[in-house]
N, C-alpha and C positions, 0 to 999 in steps of 0.2 A: 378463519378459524385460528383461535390463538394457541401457539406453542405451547408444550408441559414440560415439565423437568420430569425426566425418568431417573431410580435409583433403588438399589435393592431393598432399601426398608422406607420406603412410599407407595404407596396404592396408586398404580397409573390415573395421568388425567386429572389430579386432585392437587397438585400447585400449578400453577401458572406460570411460564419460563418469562424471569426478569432479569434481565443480565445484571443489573445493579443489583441482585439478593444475591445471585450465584457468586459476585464480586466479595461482598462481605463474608459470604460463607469461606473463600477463600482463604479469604483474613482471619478469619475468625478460626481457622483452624490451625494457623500460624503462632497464635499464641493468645493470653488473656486481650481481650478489647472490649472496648465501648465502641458500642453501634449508635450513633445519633442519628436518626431519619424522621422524614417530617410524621406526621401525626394520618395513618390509612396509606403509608406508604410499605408497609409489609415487613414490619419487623417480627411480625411472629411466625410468619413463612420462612425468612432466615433461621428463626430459632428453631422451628422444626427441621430444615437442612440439615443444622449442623447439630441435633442432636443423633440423625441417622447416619452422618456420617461418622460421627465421634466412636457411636455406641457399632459401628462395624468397625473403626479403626483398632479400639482399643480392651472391649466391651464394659463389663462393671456395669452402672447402672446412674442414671441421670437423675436430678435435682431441677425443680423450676421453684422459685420462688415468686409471691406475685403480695401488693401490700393486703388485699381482702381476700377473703372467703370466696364471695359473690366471683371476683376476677378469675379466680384460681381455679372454681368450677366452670368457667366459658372456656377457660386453655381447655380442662381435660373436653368438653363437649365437641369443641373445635378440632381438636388433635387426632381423636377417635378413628374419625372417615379417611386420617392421612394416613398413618403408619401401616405398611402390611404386618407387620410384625405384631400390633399391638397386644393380638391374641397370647403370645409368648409372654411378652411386658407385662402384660397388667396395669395399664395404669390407671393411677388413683390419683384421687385428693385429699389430702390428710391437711384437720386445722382441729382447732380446741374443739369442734362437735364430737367428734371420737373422743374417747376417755382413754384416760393412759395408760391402761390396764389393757385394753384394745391397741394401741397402735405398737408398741415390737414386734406382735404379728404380720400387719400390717407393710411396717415399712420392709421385713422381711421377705413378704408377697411380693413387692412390685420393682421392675426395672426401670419404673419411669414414674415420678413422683410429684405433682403438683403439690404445692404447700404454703400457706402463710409463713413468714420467716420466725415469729414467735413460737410457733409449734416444735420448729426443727432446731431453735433455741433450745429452747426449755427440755429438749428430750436428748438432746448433745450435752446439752450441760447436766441432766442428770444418769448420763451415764447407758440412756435407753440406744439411742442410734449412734454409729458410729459413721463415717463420712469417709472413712478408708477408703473402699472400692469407688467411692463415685465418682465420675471420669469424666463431667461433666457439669457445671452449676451455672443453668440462665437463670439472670436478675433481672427480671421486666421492672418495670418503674426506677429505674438506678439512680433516677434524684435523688433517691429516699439515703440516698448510703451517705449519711452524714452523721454527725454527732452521736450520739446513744439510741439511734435505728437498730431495731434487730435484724435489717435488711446487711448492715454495714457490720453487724456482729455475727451475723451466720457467714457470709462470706471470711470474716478472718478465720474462723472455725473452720472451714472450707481447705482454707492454705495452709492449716496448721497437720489437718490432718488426711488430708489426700495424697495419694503415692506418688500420685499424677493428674494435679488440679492442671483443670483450665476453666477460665468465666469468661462468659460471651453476658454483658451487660447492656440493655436495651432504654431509653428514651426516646424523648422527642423534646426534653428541655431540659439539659443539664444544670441550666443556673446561668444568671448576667454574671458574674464574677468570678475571678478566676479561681481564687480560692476554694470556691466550692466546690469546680472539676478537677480539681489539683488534689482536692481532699476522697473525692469518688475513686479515683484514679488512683491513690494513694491505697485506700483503704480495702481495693477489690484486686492489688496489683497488677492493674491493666497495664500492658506493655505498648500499646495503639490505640489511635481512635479514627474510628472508621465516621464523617461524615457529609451526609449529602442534605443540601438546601431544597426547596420548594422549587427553586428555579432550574435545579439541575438540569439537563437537556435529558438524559438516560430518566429520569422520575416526571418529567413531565406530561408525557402521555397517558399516564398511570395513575394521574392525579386528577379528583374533581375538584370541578370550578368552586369558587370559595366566594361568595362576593359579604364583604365586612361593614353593616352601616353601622353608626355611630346617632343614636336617637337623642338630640335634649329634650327634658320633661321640667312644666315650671313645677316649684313646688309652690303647694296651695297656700293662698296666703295667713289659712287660720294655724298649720302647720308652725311657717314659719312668727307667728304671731307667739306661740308657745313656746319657741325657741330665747325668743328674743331674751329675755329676763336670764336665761342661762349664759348666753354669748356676753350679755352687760358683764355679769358675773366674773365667767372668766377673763375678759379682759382686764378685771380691775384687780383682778390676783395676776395678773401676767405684766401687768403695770408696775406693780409696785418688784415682781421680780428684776423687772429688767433695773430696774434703779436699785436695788443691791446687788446686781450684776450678775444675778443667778439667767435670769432668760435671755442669752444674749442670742440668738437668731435672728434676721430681719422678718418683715412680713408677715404674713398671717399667722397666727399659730398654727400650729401643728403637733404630731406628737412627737416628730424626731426632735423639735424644737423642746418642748417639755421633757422630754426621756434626758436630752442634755443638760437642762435647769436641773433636773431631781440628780444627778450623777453631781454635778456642783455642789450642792447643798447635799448631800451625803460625804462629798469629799471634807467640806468646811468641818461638819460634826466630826471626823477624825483627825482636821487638826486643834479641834479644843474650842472651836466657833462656834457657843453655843444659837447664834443665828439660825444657825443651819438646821436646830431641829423645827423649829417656826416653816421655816421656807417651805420644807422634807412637807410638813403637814397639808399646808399651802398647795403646794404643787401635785400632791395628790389628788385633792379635790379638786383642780384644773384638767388633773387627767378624767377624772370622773364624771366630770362637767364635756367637755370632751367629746367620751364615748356616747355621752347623753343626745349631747346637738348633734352628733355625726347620723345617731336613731333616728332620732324626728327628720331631718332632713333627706336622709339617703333612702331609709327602711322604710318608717311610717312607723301610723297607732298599735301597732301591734305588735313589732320588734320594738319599741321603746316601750310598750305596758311590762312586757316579760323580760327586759332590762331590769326595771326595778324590782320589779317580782325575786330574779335571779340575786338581787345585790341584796335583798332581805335577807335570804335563803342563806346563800352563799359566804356573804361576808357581814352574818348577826355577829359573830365575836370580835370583827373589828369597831373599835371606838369611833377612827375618825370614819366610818362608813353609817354608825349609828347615827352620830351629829350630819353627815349629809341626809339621810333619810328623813331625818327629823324638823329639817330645816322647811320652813312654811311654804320656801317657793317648788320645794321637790315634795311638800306631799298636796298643794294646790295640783300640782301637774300631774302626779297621781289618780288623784281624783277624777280628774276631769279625762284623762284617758279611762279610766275602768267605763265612762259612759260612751263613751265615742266609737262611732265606727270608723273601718280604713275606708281614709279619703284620701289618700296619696294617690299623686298623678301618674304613678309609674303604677298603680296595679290597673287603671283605667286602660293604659298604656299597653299593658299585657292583656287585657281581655279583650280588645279590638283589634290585636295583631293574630291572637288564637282565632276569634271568630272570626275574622276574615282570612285567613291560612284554610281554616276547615273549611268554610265556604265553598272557597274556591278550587278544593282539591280535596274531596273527605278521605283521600289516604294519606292524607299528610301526618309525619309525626312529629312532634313538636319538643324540645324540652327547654324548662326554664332553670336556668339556674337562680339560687339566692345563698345568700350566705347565713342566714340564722332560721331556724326551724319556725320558728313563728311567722317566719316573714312566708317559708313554704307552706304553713297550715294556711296562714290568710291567703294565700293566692290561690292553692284550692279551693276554698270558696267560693272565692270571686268568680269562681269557672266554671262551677255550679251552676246549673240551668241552660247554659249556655248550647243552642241545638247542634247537637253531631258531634259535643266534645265531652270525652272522659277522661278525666286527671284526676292521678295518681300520685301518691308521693312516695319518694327514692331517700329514707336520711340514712342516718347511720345507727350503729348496735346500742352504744352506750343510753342510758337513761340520764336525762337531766331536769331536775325542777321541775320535776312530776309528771316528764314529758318522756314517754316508753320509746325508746327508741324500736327498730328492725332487727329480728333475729337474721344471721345470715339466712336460715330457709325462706323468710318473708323477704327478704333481699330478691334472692334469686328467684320466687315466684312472682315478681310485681316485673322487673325485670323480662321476662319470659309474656306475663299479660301485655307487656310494650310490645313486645318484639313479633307477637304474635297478631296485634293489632288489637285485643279487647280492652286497652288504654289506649290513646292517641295521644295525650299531655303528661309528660314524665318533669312533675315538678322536685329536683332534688336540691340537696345541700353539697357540699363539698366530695361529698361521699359517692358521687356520681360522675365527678370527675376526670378521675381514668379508668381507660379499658373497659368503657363501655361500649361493647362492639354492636349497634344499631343500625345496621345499614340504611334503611329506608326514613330514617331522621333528617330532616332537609331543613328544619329550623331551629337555630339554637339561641336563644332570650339570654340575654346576661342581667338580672334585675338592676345590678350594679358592677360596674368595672372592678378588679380586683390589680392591687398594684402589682401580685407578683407575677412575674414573666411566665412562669413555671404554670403555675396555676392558669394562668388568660390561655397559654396553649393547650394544656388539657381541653378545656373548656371547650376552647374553639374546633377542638379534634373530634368531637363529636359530632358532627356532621361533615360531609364533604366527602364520605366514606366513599359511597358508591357510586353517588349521583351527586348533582350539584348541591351544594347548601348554604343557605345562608347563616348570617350569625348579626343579633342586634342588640346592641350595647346601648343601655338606658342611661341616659348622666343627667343627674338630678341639676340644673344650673344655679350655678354661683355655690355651691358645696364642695367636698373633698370629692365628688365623684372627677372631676374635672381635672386634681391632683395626679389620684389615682390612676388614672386613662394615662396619663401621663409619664407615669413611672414606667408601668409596664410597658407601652411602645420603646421607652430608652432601652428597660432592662431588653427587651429583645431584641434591639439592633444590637446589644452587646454581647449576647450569647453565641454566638458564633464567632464570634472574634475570640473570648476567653476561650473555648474547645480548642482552638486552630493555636493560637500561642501556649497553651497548656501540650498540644500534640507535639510539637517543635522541642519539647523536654522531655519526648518519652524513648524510652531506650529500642522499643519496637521501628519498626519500619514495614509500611506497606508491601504486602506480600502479591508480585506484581507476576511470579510466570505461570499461575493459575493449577499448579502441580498437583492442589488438594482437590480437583475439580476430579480426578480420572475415572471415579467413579458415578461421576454424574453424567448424562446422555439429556439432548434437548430433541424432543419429537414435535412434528407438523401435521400436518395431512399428506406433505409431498417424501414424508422419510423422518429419519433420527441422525442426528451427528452429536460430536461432542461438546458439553456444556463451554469448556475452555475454549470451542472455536468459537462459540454461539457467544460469548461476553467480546473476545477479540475484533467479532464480527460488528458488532454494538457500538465498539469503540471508537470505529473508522468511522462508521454512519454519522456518528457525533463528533468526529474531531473535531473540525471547527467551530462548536460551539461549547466541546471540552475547555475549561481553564487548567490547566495543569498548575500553574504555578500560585502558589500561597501568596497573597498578596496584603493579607492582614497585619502593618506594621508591627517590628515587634514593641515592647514597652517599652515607652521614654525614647523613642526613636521618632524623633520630629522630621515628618518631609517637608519640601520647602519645592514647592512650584518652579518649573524653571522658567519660565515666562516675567518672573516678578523682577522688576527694575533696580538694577544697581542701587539706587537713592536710598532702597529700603533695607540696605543691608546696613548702614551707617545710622548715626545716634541724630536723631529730630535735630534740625539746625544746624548739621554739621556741613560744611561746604570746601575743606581740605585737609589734607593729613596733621599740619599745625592745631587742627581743633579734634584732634583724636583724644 
């Protein structure tokens, strides 16, 4: 029988006692943090902790911010059955559905507030809410707190105007780079960062199995037959850059390799080289050419048909995008998409992994990820017919190119048909990515590898919740999928490294004699003791396979093996002090 956390404002029996959560809560009470934990390791059980301890510490009234609608309403749905209190609270979720004539009332109502960060924006800034009392502001998703995020603009609102701010910030992928948790960190003014790995010994038991294949798919040869006249193309615009010295990258193209040509040739046009407007033209329609081949090879007939579709649309009032349109080889390829069906090997791919998933197990749930909407409408289809499977699609609100997006209510009702089992295939786009809580999802389809670190762990967070799950990455071969794959495994060996050396500069310090716990009690079937012994107790059980000490060099600090032989300390050839 597994332990609970008891605590004045929790509903017995309804969290589950992890010493690693009552640890951060600790922390977390200590001052502003970033909570990094792996992905169904229970960061929102910490964040209900310490909203109940917070809101008896200090009272006032709490703030949860979350990036979607859909997210914001599974907190409050989730939260409900926790808080004894809630009855008191009130809590709600406020986002653009309510009218603003309706929410003063509203945020006046409630002591406990789910909310999109745009709403508590726009209603701070014009004067409707005020952020004084609130004594509390969890940021779920805290990737997000970056540049002109309103995620990263309600939190400065937050510290401008609280008596007595504190932020408990949650992920599961801060960013490979440091700058980016230096900028989170910066901008939410976290004093610590609280984080535990996959590996942890304390998160290990608590974690499902994951197991991660990695699929190749050839692509068809009439596909890449289509391509082929665009790739000539770009190469002989990419030929002629590197001989004015605009493309100077080795290797394949690419677009970091082009994004640098076009930055060159922008530079030159502002020193008076009228070259550089030629090139600027040039290299645009390399990128365009580009995103074209990446379509057919990665996507298929139906993300590249609505590629072009889009660049009609889209970019009529650009020149040089009328003269590529116009051009025989792009409206041949046109053409001959509007008649074709998807023949790409990666939706074959996906409808022989579905039907044999449901086969084999007809509660199984499945989702697929893809990156462009068309590529999600074509893989519905293709799933069409198919015995024992119902798919559904998961995108987003916005309308594009005639293509209606998801009101948040159709969100959370397609959502809800997943969860409930009247869908079994949840095909989504990006918008599906975090905070989908699914427990019974045990297979997750990547259509294509996504290079960012950030995004591949969303992804992959989707399953492994409860039970064990899989996750399978389609890589189109000999294409960018291959790149792709590639990046993101770097960017994620590097993401913990940048947390841990970003931590080592924060004025905070782990908050280690558990003093915020005294209100917390850990119950069994054999009795109750306290939470602080019950982490203590934890601690010992895992000493030796605790790491306490940070071992993540810090920057520009080269180690040097002590094993390596005198010889190699001296300069090639050298054979005495005379040849120094």
């Amino acid at each position: 029988m597994p332990s609970h956390v008891d605590h004045p404002g929790l509903v017995s029996e309804m969290v589950e006692a992890r010493a690693y959560q009552l640890q951060a809560v600790d922390d977390a009470m200590a001052g502003s943090m970033l909570l990094i934990l792996p992905t169904a390791a229970g960061k929102t059980a910490v964040a209900w902790m310490s909203i109940v301890e917070r809101m008896e510490q200090t009272g006032g009234w709490a703030l949860v911010i979350a990036p979607t609608v859909a997210l914001s309403n599974q907190h409050l749905e989730n939260a409900l059955p926790v808080f004894s209190n809630a009855g008191e609270w009130n809590p709600i979720v406020l986002s653009g559905q309510q009218t603003a004539s309706k929410r003063p009332d509203l945020w006046k109502g409630s002591r406990l507030v789910f909310a999109t960060p745009q709403v508590v924006r726009n209603d701070v800034g014009k004067g409707v809410l005020s952020l004084e009392d609130c004594s509390l502001l969890v940021v779920d998703e805290a990737h997000h707190c970056t540049g002109e995020h309103a995620m990263a603009e309600v939190a400065e609102m937050y510290l401008s105007q609280s008596r007595n701010p504190l932020i408990l910030a949650t992920t599961a992928s801060p960013g490979s780079r440091r700058e980016q948790v230096e900028e989170i960190c910066r901008r939410l003014d976290i004093q610590k960062i609280h984080l535990r790995t996959r590996d942890d010994p304390m998160l290990t038991e608590f974690l499902a199995e994951l197991e991660v294949e990695e699929m190749g798919v050839v692509v068809p040869s009439e596909i890449r037959d289509l391509a082929e006249p665009f790739r000539i193309w770009q190469e002989g615009i990419v030929d002629r850059e590197r001989r004015s010295g605009r493309y100077v990258m080795p290797g394949a193209v690419n677009q970091a390799g082009l994004s640098n040509a076009m930055d060159r040739a922008q530079a030159a046009i502002q020193r008076g080289d009228s070259s550089g407007y030629r090139s600027s033209s040039q290299i645009a329609t390399a990128m365009r050419l580009h995103h074209l081949i990446n379509h057919l090879l990665c996507q298929g007939i139906a993300a590249s048909r609505h590629f072009l579709t889009r660049m009609e649309e889209e970019d009529a009032k650009s020149k040089s995008a009328k003269d590529f349109l116009r051009d025989p080889r792009v409206r041949s390829l046109s053409d001959a998409l509007r008649e074709m069906d998807e023949i790409h090997s990666k939706v074959g791919a996906v409808r022989r992994m579905v039907r044999e998933r449901i086969r084999r197990d007809p509660e199984s749930r499945i989702i697929v990820f893809a990156n462009y909407r068309d590529t999600v409408e074509a893989l519905e289809n293709a799933l069409v017919g198919l015995e024992g499977v119902n798919a559904i699609q998961f995108i987003g609100q916005s309308s594009r190119s005639g293509s209606g997006g998801l009101t948040p209510k159709q969100q959370i009702s397609r959502l809800e048909e997943f969860r409930s089992g009247g869908a079994n295939v949840l095909v989504a786009t990006s918008v599906g990515e975090e905070g989908l809580d699914i427990p019974s999802a045990d297979l997750v389809v990547f259509y294509e590898p996504v290079s960012s670190e950030i995004r591949t762990i969303q992804r992959r967070g989707r399953t492994g919740r409860r039970r064990s799950g899989e996750v399978v990455v389609l890589i189109a071969e000999g294409t960018r999928d291959e790149s792709a794959k590639d990046s993101a495994r770097r960017k994620e060996e590097f993401m913990h490294k940048a947390a841990r050396r970003v931590a080592r500069g924060l004025r905070g310090s782990p908050h280690r004699d558990l003093s915020n716990l005294s209100r917390f009690s850990v119950s069994a079937g054999n009795g109750s003791g306290s939470a602080a012994n019950f982490v203590l107790e934890a601690r010992e059980r895992h000493r030796g396979e605790l790491v306490e000490e940070d071992k993540t060099p810090a920057e520009g600090v080269r180690t040097v093996k002590e094993d390596l032989p005198p010889e190699s300390f001296r300069p090639r050839g050298q054979t005495g002090l005379d040849q120094f």
